[in-house]
C-alpha positions in Angstrom: 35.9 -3.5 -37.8 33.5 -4.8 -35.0 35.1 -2.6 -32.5 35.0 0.6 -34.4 30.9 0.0 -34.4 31.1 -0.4 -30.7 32.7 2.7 -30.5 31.0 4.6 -33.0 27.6 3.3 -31.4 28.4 4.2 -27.7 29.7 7.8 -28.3 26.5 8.1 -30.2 24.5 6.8 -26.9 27.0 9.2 -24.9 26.3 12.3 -27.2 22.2 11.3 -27.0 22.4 11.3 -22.9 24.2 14.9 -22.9 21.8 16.2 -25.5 18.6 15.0 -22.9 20.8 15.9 -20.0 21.4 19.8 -21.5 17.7 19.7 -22.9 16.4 18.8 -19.1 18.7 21.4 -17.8 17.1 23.9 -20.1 13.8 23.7 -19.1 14.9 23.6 -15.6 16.4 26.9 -16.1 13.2 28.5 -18.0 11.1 26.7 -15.5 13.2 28.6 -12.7 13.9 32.0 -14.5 9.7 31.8 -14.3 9.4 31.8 -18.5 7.0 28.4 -18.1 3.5 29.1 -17.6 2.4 27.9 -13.7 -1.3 27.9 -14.1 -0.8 25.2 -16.5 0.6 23.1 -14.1 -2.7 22.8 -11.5 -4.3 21.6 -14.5 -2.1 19.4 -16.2 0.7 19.7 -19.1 0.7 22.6 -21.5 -2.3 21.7 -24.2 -4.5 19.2 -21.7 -8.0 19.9 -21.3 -9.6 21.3 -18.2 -10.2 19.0 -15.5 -13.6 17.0 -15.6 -16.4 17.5 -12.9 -15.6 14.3 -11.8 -11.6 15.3 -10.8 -12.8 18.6 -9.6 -14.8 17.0 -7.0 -12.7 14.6 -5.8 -10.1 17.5 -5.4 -12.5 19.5 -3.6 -13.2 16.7 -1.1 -9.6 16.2 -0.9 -8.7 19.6 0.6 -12.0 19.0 2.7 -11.0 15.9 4.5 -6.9 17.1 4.5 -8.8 20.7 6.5 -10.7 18.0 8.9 -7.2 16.2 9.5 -5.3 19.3 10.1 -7.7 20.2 12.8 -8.3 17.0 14.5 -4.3 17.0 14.5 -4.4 20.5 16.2 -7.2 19.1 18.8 -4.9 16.6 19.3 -2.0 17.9 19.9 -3.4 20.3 22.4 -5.5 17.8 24.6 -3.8 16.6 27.8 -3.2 12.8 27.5 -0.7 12.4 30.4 -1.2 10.2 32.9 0.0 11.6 36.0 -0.9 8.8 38.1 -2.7 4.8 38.9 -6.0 6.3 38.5 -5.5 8.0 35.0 -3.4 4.9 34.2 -6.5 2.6 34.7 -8.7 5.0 33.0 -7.0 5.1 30.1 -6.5 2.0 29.8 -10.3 1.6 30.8 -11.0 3.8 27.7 -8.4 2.3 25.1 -9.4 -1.4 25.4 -12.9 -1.4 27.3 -12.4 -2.4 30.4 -9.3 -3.0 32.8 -10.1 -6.4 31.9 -9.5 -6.6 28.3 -6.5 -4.7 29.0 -5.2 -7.2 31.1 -5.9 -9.6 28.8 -4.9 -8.1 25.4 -2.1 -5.5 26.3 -0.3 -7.1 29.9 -0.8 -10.6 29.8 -1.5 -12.3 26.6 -0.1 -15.4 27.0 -2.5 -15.6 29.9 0.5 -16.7 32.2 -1.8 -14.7 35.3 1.7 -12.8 35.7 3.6 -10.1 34.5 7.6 -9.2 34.7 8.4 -5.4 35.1 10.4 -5.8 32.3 7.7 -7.2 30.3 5.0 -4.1 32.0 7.7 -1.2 30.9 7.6 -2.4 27.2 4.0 -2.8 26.9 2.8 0.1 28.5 5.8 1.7 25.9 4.8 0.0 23.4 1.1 2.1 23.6 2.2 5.0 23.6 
């Protein structure tokens, strides 16, 4: 008798997954086919209030500051940072870390050994970019 329940009670749990299964593929289908409502989405779910001032400022700065991104990305990307040769190398490096100095002694040589393997330079210098 306690193995007919076990059965009876997992079909049931296999006939309530296909039922959420078809029901999720329903509104997948509606939501394709274009029969849900899209403006309701930006705001929320179907039946949710309108967004507070609160959440409509922070959204505005949000698309603010992701503009700002998108062209300091742009800048970026079309600004020359090769370095073609020694003196661009020790500029850069002047302008990333302060001084040749400092990058000597943060970047190159941080174990302060007053030495560095070519090795060791190759993976550093890779290492920044």
């Amino acid at each position: 008798a306690a193995t007919g329940m076990t059965g009876g009670a997992s079909q049931s749990r296999r006939n309530s997954r296909a039922s959420r299964k078809s029901s999720r593929a329903h509104i997948l289908a509606k939501n394709l086919a274009g029969a849900v409502d899209r403006s309701a989405c930006v705001v929320g779910m179907p039946g949710h209030r309108a967004p507070t001032r609160s959440s409509a400022w922070t959204r505005e700065v949000s698309v603010a500051q992701i503009a700002e991104l998108e062209v300091a990305k742009s800048a970026h990307a079309g600004a020359d940072l090769a370095v073609r040769n020694v003196d661009d190398f020790k500029e850069f490096l002047a302008r990333r870390y302060g001084s040749l100095f400092a990058a000597w002694q943060f970047l190159l040589d941080p174990m302060a050994k007053g030495q560095i393997f070519f090795m060791e330079f190759s993976e550093r210098v890779r290492g920044i970019g």
